[in-house]
N, C-alpha and C positions, 0 to 999 in steps of 0.2 A: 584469424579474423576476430574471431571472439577478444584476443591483446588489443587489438586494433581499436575496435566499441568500445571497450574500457577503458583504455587512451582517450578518447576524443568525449568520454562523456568526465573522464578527468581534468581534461581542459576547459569543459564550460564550465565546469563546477569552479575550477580554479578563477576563470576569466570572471564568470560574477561574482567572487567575492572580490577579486581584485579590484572591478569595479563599482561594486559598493563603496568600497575602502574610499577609493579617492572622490564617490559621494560624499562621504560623511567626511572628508578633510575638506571639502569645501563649504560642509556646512548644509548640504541637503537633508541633515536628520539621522537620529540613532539605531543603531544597526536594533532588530525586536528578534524575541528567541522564544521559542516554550514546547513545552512538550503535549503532546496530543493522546487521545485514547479514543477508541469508536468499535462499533461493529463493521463485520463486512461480509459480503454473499458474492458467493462466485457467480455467474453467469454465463450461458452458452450452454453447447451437448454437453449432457453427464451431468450438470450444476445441479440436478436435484437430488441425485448422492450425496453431497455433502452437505454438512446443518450451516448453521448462521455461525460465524466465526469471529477471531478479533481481531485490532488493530492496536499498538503500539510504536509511540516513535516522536521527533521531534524538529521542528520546522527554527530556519533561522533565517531574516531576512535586512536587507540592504535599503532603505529609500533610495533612488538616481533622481526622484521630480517629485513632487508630492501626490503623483498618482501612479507612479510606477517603479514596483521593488523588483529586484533579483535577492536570490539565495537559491535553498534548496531546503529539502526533506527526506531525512532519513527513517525509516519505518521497519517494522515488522508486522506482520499477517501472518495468519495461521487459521486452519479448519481440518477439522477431523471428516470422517466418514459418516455418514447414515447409516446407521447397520441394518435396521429393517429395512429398509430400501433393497439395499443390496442384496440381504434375503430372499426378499420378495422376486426380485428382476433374478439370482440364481436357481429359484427354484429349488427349494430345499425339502429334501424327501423326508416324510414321517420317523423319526423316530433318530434323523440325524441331532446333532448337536455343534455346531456351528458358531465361533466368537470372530468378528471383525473388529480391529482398529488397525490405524495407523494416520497420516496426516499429512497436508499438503502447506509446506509455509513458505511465506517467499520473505527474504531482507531486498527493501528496494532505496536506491542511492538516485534521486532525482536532484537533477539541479531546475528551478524552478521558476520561471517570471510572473508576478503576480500587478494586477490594475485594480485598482482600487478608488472609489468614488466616495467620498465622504462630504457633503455638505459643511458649508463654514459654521465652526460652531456647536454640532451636531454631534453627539456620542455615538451616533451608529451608521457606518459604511458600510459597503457591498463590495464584493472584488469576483474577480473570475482569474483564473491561473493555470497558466499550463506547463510542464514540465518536459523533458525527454533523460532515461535514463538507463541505469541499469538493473537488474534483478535478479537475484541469487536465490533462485527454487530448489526443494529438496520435495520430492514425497517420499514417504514409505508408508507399508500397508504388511500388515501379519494377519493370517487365516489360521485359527486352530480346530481341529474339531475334532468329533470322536462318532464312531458308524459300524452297528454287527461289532464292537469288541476292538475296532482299528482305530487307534487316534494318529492325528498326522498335524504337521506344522508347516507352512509357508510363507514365507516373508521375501521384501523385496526394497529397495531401497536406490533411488533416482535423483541425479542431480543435473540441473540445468540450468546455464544464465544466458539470459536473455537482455537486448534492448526493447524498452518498451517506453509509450505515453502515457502521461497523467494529464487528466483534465477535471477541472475543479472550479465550483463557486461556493461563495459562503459570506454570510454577516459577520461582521466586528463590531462591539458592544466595548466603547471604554468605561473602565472601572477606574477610580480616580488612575492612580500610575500603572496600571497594571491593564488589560485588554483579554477578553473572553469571546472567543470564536466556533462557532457554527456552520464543519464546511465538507460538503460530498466531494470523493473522486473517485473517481472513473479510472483505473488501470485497465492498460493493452498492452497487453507482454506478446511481440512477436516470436511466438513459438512456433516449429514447424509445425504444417500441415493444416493447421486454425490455430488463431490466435487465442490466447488465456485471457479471460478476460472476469474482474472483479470488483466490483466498488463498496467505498465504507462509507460510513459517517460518523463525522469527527465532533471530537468538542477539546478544545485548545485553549490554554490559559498562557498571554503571550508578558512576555514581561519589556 
């Protein structure tokens, strides 16, 4: 199953650039690329164990009309744990000694359709965009501590991919040849039993 989701989110990925391509050989406009950076906050049960995290990664896209691009975006996210948190919610007796980290990142391969409204003219457009893709999560978490003279270690280490949705809006600001964007999403990674779910925001320098 899981070959199967990767297969078909290979193929949209493949089909919009393919059809990008034969946009731009007819002359609908240049394919734009850049790379992005933002924060991101998980959301749902558990989300306030872990702190505010980042985002990494890079968006490329197609014009097909002059209000509507395909591509896609390649990312990485990452967030560590809360440690007081987790303290606090473990209940840690007097006199223990207690170290948490470890970390939950995910690499996500979305292929992406983006609409785009820009006035004739105008340096500044609006889009909204939605993606469907796939998501390659890892967590791990280590416990070290020491109790009465006993120190002890536990770790643990998970991996999971998932298909999931991107949902996304954001302004575009052109700079003479170059374009600076400002844009939130919304990740849904269907995971079993409840969905993962976590948004960032972006600021993107498109060329």
């Amino acid at each position: 199953m899981k070959r199967y989701i990767a297969g078909v989110v290979a193929v949209v990925f493949v089909s919009f650039l393919a059809l990008g391509s034969v946009a731009y050989s007819q002359g609908a406009g240049k394919m734009t690329y850049g790379p992005y950076v933002g924060i991101a906050k998980l959301t749902g049960d558990g989300s306030e164990y872990w702190k505010m995290g980042f985002t990494v990664g890079g968006t490329a896209f197609y014009p097909v009309t002059s209000k509507i691009l395909v591509g896609g975006r390649l990312g990485y996210t990452r967030f560590t744990p809360d440690e007081d948190k987790l303290k606090e919610q473990a209940g840690v007796l007097p006199g223990m000694s207690v170290d948490i980290s470890g970390s939950f990142s995910s690499i996500e391969i979305v292929p992406t359709a983006r609409y785009m409204v820009a006035p004739s003219g105008s340096k500044l457009g609006v889009f909204g965009q939605v993606g469907f893709g796939y998501y390659l999560m890892k967590v791990k978490t280590e416990v070290t501590g020491s109790y009465m003279g006993y120190s002890y270690t536990e770790s643990a280490e998970e991996s999971e991919n998932k298909p999931g949705l991107s949902l996304g809006a954001g302004v575009h600001f052109a700079v003479g040849q170059m374009g600076v964007e400002v844009f939130p999403v919304y990740n849904i990674i269907f995971t079993e039993d409840e969905s993962t779910k976590y948004y960032s925001i972006n600021v993107s320098v498109m060329f």
